[in-house]
C-alpha positions in Angstrom: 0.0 0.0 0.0 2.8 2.7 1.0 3.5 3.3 -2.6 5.1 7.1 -3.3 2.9 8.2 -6.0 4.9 10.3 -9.0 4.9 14.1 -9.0 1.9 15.0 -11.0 -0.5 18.3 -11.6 -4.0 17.5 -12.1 -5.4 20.8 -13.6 -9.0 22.1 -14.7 -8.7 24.6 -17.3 -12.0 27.1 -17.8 -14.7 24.2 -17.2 -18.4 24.6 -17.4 -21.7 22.4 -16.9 -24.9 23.9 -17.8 -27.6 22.1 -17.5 -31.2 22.9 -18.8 -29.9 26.7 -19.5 -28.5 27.4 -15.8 -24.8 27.4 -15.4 -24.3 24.9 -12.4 -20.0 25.6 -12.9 -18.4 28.1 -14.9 -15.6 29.2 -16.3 -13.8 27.0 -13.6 -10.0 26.8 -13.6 -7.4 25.2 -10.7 -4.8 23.1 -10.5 -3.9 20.5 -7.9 -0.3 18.9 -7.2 1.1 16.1 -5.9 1.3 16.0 -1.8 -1.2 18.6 -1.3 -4.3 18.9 0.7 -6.9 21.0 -1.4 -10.2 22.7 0.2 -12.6 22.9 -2.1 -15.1 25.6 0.0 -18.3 27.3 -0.6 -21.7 28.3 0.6 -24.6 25.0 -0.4 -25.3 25.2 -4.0 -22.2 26.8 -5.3 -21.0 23.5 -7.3 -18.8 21.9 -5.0 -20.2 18.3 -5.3 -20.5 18.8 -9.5 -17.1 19.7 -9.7 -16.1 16.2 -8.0 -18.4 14.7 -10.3 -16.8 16.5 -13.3 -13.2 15.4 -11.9 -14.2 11.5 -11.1 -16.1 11.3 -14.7 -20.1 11.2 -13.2 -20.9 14.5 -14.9 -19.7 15.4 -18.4 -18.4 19.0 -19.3 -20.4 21.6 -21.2 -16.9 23.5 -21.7 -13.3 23.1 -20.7 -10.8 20.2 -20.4 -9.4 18.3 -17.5 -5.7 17.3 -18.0 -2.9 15.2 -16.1 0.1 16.3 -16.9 -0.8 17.6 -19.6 -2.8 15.2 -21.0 -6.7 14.4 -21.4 -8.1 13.1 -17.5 -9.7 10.3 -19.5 -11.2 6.5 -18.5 -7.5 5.3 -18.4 -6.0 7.7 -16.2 -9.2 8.2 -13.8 -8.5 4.4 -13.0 -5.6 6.3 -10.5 -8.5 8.0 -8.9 -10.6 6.9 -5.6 -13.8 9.0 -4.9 -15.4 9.1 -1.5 -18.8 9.5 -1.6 -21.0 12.1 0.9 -23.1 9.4 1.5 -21.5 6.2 3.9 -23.0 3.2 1.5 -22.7 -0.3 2.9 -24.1 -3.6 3.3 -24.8 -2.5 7.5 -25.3 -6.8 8.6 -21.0 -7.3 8.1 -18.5 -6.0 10.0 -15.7 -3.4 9.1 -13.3 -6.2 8.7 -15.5 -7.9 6.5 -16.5 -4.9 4.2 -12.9 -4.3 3.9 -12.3 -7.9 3.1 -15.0 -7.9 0.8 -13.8 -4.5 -1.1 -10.5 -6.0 -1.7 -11.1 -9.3 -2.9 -13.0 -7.7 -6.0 -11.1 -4.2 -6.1 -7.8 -5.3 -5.8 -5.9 -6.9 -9.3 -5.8 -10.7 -9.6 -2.1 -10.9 -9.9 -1.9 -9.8 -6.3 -1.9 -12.5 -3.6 -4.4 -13.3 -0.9 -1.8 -12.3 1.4 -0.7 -9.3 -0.4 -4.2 -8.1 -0.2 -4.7 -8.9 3.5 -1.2 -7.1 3.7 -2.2 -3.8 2.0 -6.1 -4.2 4.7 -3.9 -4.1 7.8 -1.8 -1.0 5.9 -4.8 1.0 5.3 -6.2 0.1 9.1 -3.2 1.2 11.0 -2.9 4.5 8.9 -6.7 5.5 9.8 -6.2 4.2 13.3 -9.9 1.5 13.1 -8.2 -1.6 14.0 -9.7 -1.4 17.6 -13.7 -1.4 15.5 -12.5 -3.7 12.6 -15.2 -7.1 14.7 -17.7 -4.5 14.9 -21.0 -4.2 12.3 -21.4 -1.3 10.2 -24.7 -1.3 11.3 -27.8 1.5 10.1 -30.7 3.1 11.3 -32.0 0.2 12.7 -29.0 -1.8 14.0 -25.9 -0.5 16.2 -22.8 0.1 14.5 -19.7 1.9 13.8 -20.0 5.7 15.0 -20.2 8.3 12.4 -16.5 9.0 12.2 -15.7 5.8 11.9 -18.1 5.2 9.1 -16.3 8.0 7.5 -12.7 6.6 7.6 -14.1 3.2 6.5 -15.5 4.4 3.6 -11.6 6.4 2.8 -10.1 2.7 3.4 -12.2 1.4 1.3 -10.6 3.7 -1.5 -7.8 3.6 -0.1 -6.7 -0.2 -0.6 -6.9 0.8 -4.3 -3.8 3.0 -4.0 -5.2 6.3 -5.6 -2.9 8.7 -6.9 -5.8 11.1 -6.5 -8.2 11.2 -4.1 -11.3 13.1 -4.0 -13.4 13.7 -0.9 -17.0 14.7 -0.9 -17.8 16.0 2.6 -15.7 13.9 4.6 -16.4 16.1 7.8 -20.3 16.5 7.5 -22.3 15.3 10.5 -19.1 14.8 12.8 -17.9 17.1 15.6 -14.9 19.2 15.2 -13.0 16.9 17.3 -13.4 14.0 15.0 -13.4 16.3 11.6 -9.9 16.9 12.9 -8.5 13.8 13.1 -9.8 12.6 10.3 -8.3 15.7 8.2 -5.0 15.0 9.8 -4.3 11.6 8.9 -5.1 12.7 5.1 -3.1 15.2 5.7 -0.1 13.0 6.5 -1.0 10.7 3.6 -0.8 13.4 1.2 2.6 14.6 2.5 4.3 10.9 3.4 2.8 9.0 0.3 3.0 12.2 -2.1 -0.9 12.0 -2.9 -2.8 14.5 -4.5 -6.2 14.7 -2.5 -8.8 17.3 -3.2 -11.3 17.7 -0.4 -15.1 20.0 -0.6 -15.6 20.9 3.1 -18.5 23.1 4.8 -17.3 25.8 7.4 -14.4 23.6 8.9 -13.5 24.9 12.5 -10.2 26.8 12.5 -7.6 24.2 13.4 -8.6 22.5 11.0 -8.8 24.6 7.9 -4.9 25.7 8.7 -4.1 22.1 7.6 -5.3 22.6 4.0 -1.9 23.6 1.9 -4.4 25.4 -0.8 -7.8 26.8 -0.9 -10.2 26.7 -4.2 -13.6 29.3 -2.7 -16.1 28.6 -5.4 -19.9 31.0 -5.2 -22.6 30.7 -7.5 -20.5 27.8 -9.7 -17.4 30.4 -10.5 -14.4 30.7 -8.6 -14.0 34.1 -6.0 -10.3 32.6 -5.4 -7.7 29.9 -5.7 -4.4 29.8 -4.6 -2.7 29.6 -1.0 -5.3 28.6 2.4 -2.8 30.7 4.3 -3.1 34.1 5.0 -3.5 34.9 1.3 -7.0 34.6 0.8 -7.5 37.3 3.6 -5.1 39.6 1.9 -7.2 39.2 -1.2 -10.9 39.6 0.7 -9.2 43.1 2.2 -8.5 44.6 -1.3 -12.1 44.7 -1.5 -12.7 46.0 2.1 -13.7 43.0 3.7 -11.4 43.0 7.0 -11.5 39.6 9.3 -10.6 40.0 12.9 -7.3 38.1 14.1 -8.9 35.8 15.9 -12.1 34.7 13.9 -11.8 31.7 11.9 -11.0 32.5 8.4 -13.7 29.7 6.9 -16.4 31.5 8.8 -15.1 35.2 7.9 -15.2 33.7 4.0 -18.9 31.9 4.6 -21.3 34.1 6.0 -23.8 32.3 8.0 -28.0 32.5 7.0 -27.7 35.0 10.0 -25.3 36.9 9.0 -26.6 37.5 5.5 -30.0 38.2 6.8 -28.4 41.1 8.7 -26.4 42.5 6.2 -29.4 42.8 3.9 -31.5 44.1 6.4 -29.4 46.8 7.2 -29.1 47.5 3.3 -33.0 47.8 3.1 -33.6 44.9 1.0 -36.1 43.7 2.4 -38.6 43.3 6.0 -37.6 40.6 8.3 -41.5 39.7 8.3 -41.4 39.5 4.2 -38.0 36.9 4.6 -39.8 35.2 7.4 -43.3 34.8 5.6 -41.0 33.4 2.8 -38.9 31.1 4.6 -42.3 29.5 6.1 -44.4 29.1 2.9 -41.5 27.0 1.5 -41.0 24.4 4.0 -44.8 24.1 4.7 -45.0 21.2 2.4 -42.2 19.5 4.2 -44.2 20.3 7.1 -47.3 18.9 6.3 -46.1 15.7 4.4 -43.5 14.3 7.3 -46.3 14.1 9.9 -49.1 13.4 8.1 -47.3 10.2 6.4 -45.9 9.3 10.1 -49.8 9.7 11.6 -51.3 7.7 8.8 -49.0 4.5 9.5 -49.1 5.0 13.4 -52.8 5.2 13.0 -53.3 2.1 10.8 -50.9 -0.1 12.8 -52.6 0.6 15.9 -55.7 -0.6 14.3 -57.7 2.3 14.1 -59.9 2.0 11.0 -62.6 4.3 11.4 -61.6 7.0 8.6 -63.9 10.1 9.6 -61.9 10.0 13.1 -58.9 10.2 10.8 -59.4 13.0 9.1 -60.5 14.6 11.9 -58.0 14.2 14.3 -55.5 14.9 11.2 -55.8 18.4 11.2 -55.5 19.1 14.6 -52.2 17.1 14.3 -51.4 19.5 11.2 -52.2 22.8 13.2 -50.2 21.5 16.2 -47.0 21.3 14.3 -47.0 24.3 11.7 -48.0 26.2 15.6 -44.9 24.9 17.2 -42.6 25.5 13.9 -44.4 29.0 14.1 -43.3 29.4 17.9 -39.9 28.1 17.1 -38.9 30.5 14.3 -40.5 33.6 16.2 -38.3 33.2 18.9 -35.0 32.5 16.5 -35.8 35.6 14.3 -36.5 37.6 17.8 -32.8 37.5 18.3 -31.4 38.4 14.3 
């Protein structure tokens, strides 16, 4: 497994994806080297995820190239490239050991061994420090399992036993603590430096120990790029040309990703609109949600408990309705009380 991978520049030169008329990436250009750890950061909806798409091959270009030293990323060269998925996929009744097993019996070439294989698994589980969960079940919503962190550095080993001269990460950190996103950012941090990987990571507001890991930074809005190029103290230099100042001791990937509430301010104060007219809005479009969640839940509570008689239904169901949109109501008023 501890293969040195070759100095190499993966670069994406002015790529676009429009799809039905709506530029979902554009004009997007970046390179990433060998041994670096790349953040790819942005507020939801700015085209992180496409972009990994358009790099592993799930989403074809409108515009642009993707090159490899210099030559076309194509179906023979992306065979270097592991992709981590947001999503933790597994078969939840087998064990980590097993799934890992599993992975490289079919993954893995046939000229290697069975105890090459079962070499490179013990590799991969010492570098993402699991070997003390490797008998426990992967488990799902219904069964016990590995923890959320550990779910996300199974699914890196899983790409990992490949040996990837690139690796893409999809939200690695999402739905873990700091504490965990930390370590987990760490080790590939060390795999990119010790193993001279190239690993290109999409992250959401990382805390600020562990965005000063990242070697470069690629900040995309709106599916265009507002800056690429060092994570360090550079990107702060370049927000203050245009008179946006961050304080010494705020985290720079919250100073560069204004939160809901901090937007909502910054237009109020501009005029733009009421706080009413934004919360009106903000409540029409998750009334559907709203209504469909418990009304689905009631229906099969109701028939499993062997209540047939239907005009009690759909009387009881509105109350049920009412009751919820009331405390969402309650809930928001006393958020927005405090913007």
């Amino acid at each position: 497994m501890k293969t040195v991978s070759a100095d190499q520049v993966l670069s994406v030169i002015s790529s676009s994806v429009n799809l039905k008329g709506c530029y979902i990436l554009k004009d997007v250009s970046f390179a990433a080297c060998s041994g670096d750890l790349l953040a790819v950061m942005g507020e939801s909806g700015s085209g992180k995820t496409t972009l990994m798409n358009v790099i592993a091959g799930r989403q074809t270009l409108t515009s642009g190239k993707i090159t490899l030293d210099g030559a076309p990323f194509g179906k023979q060269l992306r065979r270097r490239l592991g992709y981590v998925l947001q999503n933790d996929i597994f078969f939840s009744n087998l064990t980590l050991w097993e799934t890992l097993y599993f992975t490289a019996m079919i993954r893995l070439p046939e000229r290697l061994s069975r105890e090459e294989k079962l070499k490179r698994i013990n590799e991969i589980v010492d570098i993402l420090d699991i070997r003390k969960c490797l008998h426990t079940v992967m488990g799902d919503m219904f069964t016990m399992g590995l923890s959320g962190g550990e779910k996300k550095r199974a699914s890196v080993a899983c790409e990992l036993l490949t040996d990837p001269d690139i690796l893409l990460l999809d939200e690695p950190t999402s739905g873990l603590d700091s504490s965990t996103s930390l370590k987990l950012v760490k080790q590939l941090k060390d795999f990119a430096v010790t193993l001279n990987k190239t690993i290109l990571v999409t992250i959401h507001q990382p805390s600020s120990q562990t965005y000063h890991l990242f070697d470069n930074l690629l900040l995309l809005t709106r599916g265009q790029v507002a800056y690429f190029g060092k994570g360090h103290g550079v990107p702060l230099d370049f927000l203050g040309k245009f008179g946006f100042t961050c304080d010494a001791l705020y985290n720079p990937a919250d100073f560069m990703l204004p939160s809901e509430r901090g937007l909502i301010s910054k237009e109020r104060l501009a005029g733009a609109y009421r706080l009413s007219a934004f919360y009106l809005a903000r409540t029409v479009s998750e009334l559907p949600l709203t209504i469909v969640i418990p009304t689905l839940y009631f229906a099969f509570v109701y028939w499993m408990a062997g209540l047939n008689d239907v005009t009690a239904f759909f009387m009881t169901w509105p109350i049920l309705v009412l009751s919820v949109i009331s405390i969402q109501v309650t809930i928001k008023t006393i958020i927005y009380a405090f913007i």
